[in-house]
Each structure stands twice: as C-alpha cells, then as structure tokens.
N, C-alpha and C positions, 0 to 999 in steps of 0.2 A: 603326585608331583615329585615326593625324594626316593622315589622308586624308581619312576624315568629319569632322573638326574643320575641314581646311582648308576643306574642300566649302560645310560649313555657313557661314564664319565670312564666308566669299565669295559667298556663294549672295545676292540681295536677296530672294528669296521665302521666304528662312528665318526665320523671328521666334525671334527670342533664348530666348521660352520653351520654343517647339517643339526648340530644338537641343537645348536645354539638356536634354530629355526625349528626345534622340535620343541623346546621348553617355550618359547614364545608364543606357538600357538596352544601350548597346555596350558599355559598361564592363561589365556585370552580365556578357550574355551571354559576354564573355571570359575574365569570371572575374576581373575586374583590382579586386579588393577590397583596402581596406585591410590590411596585414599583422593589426592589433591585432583587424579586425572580425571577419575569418576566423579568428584562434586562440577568439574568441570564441561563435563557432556552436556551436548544442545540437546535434547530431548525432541524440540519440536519447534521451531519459528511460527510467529502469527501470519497466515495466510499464505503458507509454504506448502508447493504442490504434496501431493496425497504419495505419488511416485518417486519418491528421494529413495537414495538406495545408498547414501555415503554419510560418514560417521562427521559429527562434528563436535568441536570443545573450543569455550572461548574462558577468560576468564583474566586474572592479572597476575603478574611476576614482579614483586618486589626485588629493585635493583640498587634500591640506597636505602635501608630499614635506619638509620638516624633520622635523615631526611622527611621517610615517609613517600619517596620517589615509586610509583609502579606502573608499568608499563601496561596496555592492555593487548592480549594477541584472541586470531581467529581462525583455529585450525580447520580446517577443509579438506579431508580425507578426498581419496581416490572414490570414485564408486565402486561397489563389491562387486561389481561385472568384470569390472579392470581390476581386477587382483591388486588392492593399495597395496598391500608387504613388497610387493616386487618395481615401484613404484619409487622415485626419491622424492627428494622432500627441496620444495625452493619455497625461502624465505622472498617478502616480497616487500619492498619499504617505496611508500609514496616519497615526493619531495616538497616545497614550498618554499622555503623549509615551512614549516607550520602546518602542514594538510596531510589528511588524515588517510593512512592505507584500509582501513576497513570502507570506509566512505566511497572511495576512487578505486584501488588498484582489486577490491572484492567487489564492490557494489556494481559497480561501471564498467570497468575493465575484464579481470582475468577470472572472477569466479563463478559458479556457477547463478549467482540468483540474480536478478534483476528486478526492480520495482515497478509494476504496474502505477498507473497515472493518478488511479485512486491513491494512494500512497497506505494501499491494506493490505493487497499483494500482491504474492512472487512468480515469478515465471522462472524458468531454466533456460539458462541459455547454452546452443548448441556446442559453441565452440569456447566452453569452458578450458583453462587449463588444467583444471582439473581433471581434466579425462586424463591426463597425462602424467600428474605428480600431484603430489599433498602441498598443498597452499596451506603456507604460513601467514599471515597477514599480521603486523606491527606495529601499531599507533606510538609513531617516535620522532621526537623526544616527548619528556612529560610534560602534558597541556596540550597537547595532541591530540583528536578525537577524545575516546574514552580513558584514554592515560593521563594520570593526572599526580600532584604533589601534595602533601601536605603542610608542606612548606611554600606559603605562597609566591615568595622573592622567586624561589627557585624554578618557576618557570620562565621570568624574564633573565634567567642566568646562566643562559646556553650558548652552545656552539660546539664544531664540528666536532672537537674530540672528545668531550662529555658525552655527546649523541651516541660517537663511536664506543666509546667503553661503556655505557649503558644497555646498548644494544646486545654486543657481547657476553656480559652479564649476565643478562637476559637470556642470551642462546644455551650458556651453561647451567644455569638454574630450569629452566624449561626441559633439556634433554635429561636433569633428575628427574624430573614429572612425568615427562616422559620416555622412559627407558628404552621402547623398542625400536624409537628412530636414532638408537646411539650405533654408530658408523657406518648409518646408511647414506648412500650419495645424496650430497646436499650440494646446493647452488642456490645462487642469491640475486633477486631481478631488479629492478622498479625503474623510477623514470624522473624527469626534471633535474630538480635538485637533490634526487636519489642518484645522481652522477658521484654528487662528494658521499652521501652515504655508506651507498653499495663498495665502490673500491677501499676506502677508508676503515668500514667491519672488513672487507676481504681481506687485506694488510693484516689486522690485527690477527684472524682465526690464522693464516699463516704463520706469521712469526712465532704465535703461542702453542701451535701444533708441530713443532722444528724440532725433529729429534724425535719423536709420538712414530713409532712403528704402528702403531691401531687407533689414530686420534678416533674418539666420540663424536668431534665437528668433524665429518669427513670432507670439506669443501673439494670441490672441484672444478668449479669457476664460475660465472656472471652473469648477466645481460641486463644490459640497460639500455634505456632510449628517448633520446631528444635531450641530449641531458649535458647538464653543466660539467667542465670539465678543467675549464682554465679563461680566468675572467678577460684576459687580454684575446686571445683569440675569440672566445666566446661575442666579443663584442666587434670587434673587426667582420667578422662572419655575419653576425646579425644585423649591423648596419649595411651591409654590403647587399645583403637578403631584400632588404626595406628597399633600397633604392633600386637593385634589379626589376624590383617588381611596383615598380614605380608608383612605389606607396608616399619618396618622400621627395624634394624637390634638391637639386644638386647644392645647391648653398646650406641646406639643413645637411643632408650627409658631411658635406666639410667640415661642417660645425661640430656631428658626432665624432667625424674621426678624429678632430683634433681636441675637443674638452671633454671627450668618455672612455677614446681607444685603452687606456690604462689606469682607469676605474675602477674599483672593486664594486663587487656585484651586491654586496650587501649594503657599505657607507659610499656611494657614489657623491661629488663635489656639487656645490650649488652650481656652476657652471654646466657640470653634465647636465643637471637634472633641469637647467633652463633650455640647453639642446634638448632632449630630451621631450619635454614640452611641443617644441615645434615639431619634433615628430609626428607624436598624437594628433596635434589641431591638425595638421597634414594629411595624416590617414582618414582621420576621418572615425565615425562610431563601425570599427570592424571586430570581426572575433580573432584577434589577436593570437589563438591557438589552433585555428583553422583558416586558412586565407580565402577561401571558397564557400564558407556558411554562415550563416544570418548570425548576425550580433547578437546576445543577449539582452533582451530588454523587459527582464524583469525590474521593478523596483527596487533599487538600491545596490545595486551591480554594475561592474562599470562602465555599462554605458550612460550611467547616470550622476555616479559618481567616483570621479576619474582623478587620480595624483597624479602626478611624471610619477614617482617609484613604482607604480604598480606595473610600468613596462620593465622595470629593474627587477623586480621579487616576481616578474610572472603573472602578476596578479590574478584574478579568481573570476574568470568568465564560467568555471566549471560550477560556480554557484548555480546558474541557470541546468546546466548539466545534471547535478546530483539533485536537483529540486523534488522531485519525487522520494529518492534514498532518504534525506533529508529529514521530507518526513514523517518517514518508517519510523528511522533513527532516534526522531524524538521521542517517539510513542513508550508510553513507560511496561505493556506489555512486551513490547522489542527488549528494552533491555532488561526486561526483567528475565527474559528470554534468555539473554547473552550474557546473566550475571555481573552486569554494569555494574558497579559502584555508581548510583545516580546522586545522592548525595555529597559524591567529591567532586563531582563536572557541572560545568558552568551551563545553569539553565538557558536559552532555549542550546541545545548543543548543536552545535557547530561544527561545518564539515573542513574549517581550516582556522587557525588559531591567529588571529592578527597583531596580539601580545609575544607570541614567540616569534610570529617574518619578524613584527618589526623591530623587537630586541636582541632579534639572532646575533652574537657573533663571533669572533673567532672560526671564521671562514676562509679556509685556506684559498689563496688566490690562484692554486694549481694541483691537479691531482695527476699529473702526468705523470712526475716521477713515481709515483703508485704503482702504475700502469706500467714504468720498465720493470720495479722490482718485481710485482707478478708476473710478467711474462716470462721473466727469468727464471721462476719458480717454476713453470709448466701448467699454472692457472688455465682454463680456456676463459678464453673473454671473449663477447661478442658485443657490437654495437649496434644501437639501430635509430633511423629515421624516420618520422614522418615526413613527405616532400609540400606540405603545404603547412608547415606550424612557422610563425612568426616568432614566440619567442624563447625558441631555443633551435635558429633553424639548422637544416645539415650544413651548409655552408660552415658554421659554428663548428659543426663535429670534424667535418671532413680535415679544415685549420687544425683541430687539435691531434688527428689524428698524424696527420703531415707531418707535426711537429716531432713526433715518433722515431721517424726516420727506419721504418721499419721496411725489411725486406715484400718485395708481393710475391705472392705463390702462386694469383689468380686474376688476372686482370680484371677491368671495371667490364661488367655485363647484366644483360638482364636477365631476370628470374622471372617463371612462369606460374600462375594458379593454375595446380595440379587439376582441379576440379574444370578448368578452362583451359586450353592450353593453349589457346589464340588470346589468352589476353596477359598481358608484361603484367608482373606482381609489381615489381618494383628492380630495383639494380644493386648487384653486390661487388666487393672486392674483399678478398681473402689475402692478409697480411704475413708472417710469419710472426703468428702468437696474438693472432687478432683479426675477426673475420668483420666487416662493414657492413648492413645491409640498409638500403632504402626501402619503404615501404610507399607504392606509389599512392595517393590522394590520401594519403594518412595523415592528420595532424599533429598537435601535438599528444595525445595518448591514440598510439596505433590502435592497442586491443578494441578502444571505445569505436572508432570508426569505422577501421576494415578489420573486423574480428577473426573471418576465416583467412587471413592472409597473414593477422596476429598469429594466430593457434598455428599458420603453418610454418611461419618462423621461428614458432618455440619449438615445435617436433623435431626442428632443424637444428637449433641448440641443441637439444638433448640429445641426439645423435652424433653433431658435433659432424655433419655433412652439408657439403654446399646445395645454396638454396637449387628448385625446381630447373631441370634445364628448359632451353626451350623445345618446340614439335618439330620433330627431323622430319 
C-alpha cells in the first residue's frame, strides 16, 4: 500500500482522481477497512435468497453521545454486476413523522428484499433501486424503528430541526466509517412527511458545504413524493381531492375549507378535527393511501380504530402493508442479523412510533421557501405523485408547486412505460429548477404499487432526463 501511494503520489501520469480510485480498491482488496465498517457488515439475513451478490452494513451512529441519541442506518450496496464504485449513493428517509425507513422505504418500497407471507423469508425484488445506487436507509428521528435514546424524555422532544441536524450528524459521522463514499454523488429521496425532511437536511448539507471546493457530502439534489410541503396548501388541495372524488358531501367540504384551510398539520383546532370527523364517517372504512384498494382490516388498524387525527398525521393503514416485514423485524435472529441494539427498542417493535407522531413538534408550516433557496443554488429537485393517494394527494403538491411561481420549460404531458409503450405511465411538467412527475394508479408510496414505473422515474432522476415519450 505505501509503495502504490509513493508510486502514485510521484508518478506525473497519475491524476489525483485516478489514484485516488487506485488506493481504494488496494485498500478494499487488502481488506484494510475501517474497524467500525467491518463490525458493521450483514454477513447473511435469515431466509435471504442463496443468490445476493451485494454487500451490506447496518448498524448505529451516535448523534448526541450526552444524550445517548443514535440513529440506526442500512446500507444496500449496488450488486457487483453493476459496478457499486461507479454508482452514487441516495440517502432515503421515510415520513410519519414517526415511521420507520428500514420498515417502508427498504422493506416495501425501494430495496431489494421483500418479505414472503411466512414472515421467514426473502424474496428479491426486480425493480430494486438498487440496481441503480447504494441505498442508505435511516430510522429518524430517535424512537424510530431501530433508533432509539437513552434518554427516554428525549423521544417525545422533537421536531423538524433537531431531526434536521441529527440526521446530518449522522451523514458526517457515517461518511468517517465510511470513507469511500466521501464525495461521491449523493442525493436524498423519501416520501410523506419526508416532504419536511428531505428539503430541510438538503438546506443544511448546502449551506454547510458553501465555499468546500471538494465537499465530502457531495449533494446534488432530491426526490420526494406525495409529500408534505406547506400545510395551507396541503390542505386546500386535499379537501378539494375528497370532494372531487366524491368521497365527502358539499356541506362537510365547507366545513373543511372554512375550520382547517389554515391548520397546522401537526396541532390541528378542536373545530378542524370535528370537520374532520365528518369527513371519515362520510368516506366511509376506505384505504385512505390508495383510493382504488381494499381497506385494511386487520385488527386494530384503522379500520377499526379510527381518530379524526389520523387523517391529519396520515395515519398507518401501511400497518396492514408492512404485516409480513413486521414480523421479520421482530424476530430476534433478524436483528441480531442487523446488529440491533434490541435491548434499547421497545418490545414488540414497531414499524412506526405513535410517541413521536403524536409528540412531534416544531413543524415548520412551509418548506417552500427551501425550495427557492435550492433552486437557486442549482440543486436538482424532482417531485412526484401518486394519482390515487388521498392523504397527501397531487392536488396538494401541484398547489405547492404553483405557489413557486416558477418558469415551465415543458408543458403538462404524458409519459410512456418504456416496457409498453401503448400504455401512459403517468403525466409530467418540467419547471425551471424543478421537474413534476405523476405516476398514474400509484398511491400513496409509488415504489410499493407501481414498482417498475417507480424504478423508472428514479433512472430518470438520476439522469436528470424527461420522463419516456410517447410511440411516434
């Protein structure tokens, strides 16, 4: 190794990046990993196909050592057929706020494994995004899935900007552990109330990388989808959604627009939350995150047991959803697997924390202005939709996005599944400093329902190219 570094450092044919990509894979090949990254390595999951061909490392990141605060993450390398090194790296944060990214945005959504019904094992799913990037996965804040405090107050004592700079924290502390993804292109996803998240860390790796000719965070921009973004629009758009779809009766819409239009999404007023009410008895027992599929009716979910807030916080039909992941997740060979700390998490564990929704706060009521500063910056950002989620519908985003007042480069049209090219994916509009995408019969988590239509709007991000045309 200080033989190829001398070689290199002396060489004038050697260019600094090429070295730099020569000692990383000598290091690799020697095995000269960090202490913390190697105790960190998945070795093997219980009931995980025999055919894995990608590296994985879960473990935790102390982000407040007084506290006792630590995060838990779940790295998801590339597979070795797709060359990971050449590969960026997106960080992915579920929302609730209280629900957990290993659970949803890995288990469900964007990573490669999925839970057979037994709930012993795993299947591989096709349209991982993984084939495409290293999935970060980040149970945040702490109380969260597997992330948890030692300080027990300190999970009911959050909100947005603690979230924000823990997370951060976390990205800095993590990229010591691990070294080789320092200023590789990175970008940041997730979905709901990863709306405040996602933009909110993006702000901060900006600001703190301003002046950094070679930042370590290398950000380069976003995507999020169905997602909160400014509670006044947000709610104008969603009661608008309800009633289009004549889910509520026109005296209850009145009722919303006039005692919730300017609501906060977290402390909504007794008066909202009694509109609110009529909504539900109105709709009826539906899956609130899919307009078009069977309610949940598991035991103790809510079609069984139903607040008004739980149409405010989103509430957790995805219980039924993650039922299998669930319980994987509890199984104590799993985390022993994933080097859980099972000792600091609240037995049976839980795929969303109902101490942090309902203590959340310090919830900014807009993340718009976010959204100029990074555009300004030269962020990319992408949005996206499901066109059948109820609560967080586009209606919601298209309002926020309006609010923007941003130039179009592309007018409103439909996108095509490459794989079909007779059938409309969904419909886009390309902003200046902000591309829009619908994803058609998607609800509220795209990846989960239309996976290959997800996988192909992420390829599209990452290229940073409008979605499919249509067949000339």
């Amino acid at each position: 190794m200080k033989i190829m570094e001398q070689l290199c450092k002396s060489s004038s044919c050697c260019l600094p990046s090429v070295c730099a990509i020569v000692m990383l894979l000598l290091s690799f090949a020697a095995g000269d990993y960090p202490k913390e990254q190697e105790m960190d390595r998945v070795t093997d999951l219980p009931g995980q196909p025999s055919n894995v061909d990608f590296s994985q490392y879960s473990g935790y990141v102390t982000v407040d050592p007084p506290i006792g605060r630590n995060l838990f993450y779940w790295l998801i390398e590339a597979p070795a057929s797709r060359d990971p090194m050449s590969k960026p790296l997106v960080l992915w944060l579920s929302g609730g706020p209280g629900c957990s990214s290993v659970a949803y945005g890995a288990s469900e959504e964007i990573g490669p494994f999925r839970v057979r019904p037994d709930g012993l094992t795993l299947t591989v799913s096709p349209y991982a995004w993984s084939r495409e990037a290293n999935l970060l996965f980040l149970d945040s804040p702490a109380g969260v899935g597997f992330s948890y405090s030692s300080t027990v107050s300190d999970v009911i004592n959050v909100g947005d900007k603690r979230t924000a700079e823990d997370s951060y924290t976390f990205l800095v502390k993590w990229f010591e552990r691990f070294p080789q993804y320092k200023h590789r292109t990175f970008y940041i996803a997730g979905e709901s109330y990863g709306g405040h998240y996602v933009p909110q860390l993006s702000q901060l790796i900006v600001r703190r990388n301003k002046g950094i000719k070679n930042p370590i965070i290398n950000f380069k921009g976003f995507l999020v989808g169905n997602a909160l973004f400014d509670d006044y629009y947000n709610n104008i758009g969603t009661y608008e959604f309800w009633w289009n779809h004549g889910l509520i009766s026109d005296s209850t819409y009145e009722a919303v627009i006039k005692f919730c239009s300017n609501e906060s999404f977290i402390h909504p007023s007794d008066n909202c939350n009694e509109a609110l009410y009529l909504t539900r008895v109105e709709a009826g027992n539906i899956n609130q995150y899919s307009l078009y599929r069977r309610k949940c009716e598991e035991t103790g979910t809510l079609g069984h047991h139903w607040s008004p807030l739980q149409w405010r916080f989103g509430g957790n039909d995805g219980t039924c959803i993650v039922k299998y992941t669930k319980m994987y997740l509890n199984r104590s060979d799993v985390q022993k697997a994933l080097h859980v700390n099972s000792a600091k998490i609240p037995h049976p564990y839980t795929t969303c924390n109902d101490d942090v929704r309902g203590n959340y706060s310090d919830s900014s009521s807009s993340v718009l202005p976010i959204f100029k500063e990074l555009i300004a910056a030269g962020i990319r950002i992408w949005v996206h939709s499901g066109d059948t989620d109820l609560a967080v519908p586009l209606t919601s985003t298209r309002y926020s996005i309006k609010a923007l007042n941003l130039k179009t480069i592309n007018n409103w049209h439909a996108w095509y599944d490459y794989k079909d090219l007779q059938q409309v994916g969904g419909w886009s509009q390309i902003y200046d400093g902000l591309t829009f995408v619908v994803v058609r019969g998607a609800g509220h988590e795209v990846p989960l329902e239309r996976p290959r239509l997800g996988f192909i709007l992420f390829q599209h991000f990452l290229t940073n190219s409008p979605m499919p045309d249509p067949p000339s």
